[in-house]
C-alpha positions in Angstrom: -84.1 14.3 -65.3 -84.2 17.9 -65.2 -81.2 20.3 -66.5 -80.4 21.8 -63.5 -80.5 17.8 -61.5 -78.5 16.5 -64.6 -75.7 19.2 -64.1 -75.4 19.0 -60.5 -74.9 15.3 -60.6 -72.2 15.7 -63.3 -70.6 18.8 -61.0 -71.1 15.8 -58.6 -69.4 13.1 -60.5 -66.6 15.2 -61.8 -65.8 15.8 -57.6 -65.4 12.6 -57.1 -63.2 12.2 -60.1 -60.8 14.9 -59.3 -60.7 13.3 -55.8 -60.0 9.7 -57.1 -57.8 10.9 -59.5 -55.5 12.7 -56.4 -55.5 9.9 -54.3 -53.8 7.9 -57.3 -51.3 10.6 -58.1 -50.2 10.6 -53.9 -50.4 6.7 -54.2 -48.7 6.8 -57.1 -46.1 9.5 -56.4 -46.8 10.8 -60.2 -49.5 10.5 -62.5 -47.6 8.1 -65.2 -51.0 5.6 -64.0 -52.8 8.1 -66.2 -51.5 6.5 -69.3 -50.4 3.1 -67.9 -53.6 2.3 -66.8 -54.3 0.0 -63.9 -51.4 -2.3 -64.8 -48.9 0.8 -63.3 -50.2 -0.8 -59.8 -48.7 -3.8 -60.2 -45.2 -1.8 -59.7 -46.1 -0.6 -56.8 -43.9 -2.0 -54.0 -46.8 -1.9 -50.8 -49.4 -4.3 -51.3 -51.7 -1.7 -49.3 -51.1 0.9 -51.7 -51.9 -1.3 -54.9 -55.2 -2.3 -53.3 -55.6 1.4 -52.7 -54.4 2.3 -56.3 -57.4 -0.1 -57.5 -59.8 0.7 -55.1 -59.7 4.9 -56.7 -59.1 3.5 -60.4 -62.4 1.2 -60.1 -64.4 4.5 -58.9 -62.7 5.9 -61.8 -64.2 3.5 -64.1 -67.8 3.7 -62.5 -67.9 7.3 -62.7 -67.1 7.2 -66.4 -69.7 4.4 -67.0 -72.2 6.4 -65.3 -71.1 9.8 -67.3 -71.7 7.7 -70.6 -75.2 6.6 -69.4 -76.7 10.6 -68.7 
């Protein structure tokens, strides 16, 4: 993979991070899941934001996977 190719798609994945990581914080209402981890969720009162809170943690972990693999 080219330079240029390899830092778009990390521009690419850290976009999708930063998004992830804001849908947490508003599902959240703070960003305490940051150092909680995914077990945070379980506190959550709405089962519909817990499956949301997991949904955005799971892209989380698969954009960190793929960051480790370039």
């Amino acid at each position: 993979m080219s330079v240029s190719k390899s830092k778009n798609l990390e521009r690419k994945l850290d976009n999708f991070a930063k998004e992830a990581k804001n849908e947490l914080n508003n599902v959240c209402g703070s960003s305490l899941w940051e150092s909680l981890g995914f077990v945070y969720f379980d506190e959550l009162e709405d089962s519909g934001k817990i499956a949301k809170a997991n949904f955005y943690y799971g892209q989380l972990q698969i954009i960190n996977e793929i960051k480790f693999s370039i």
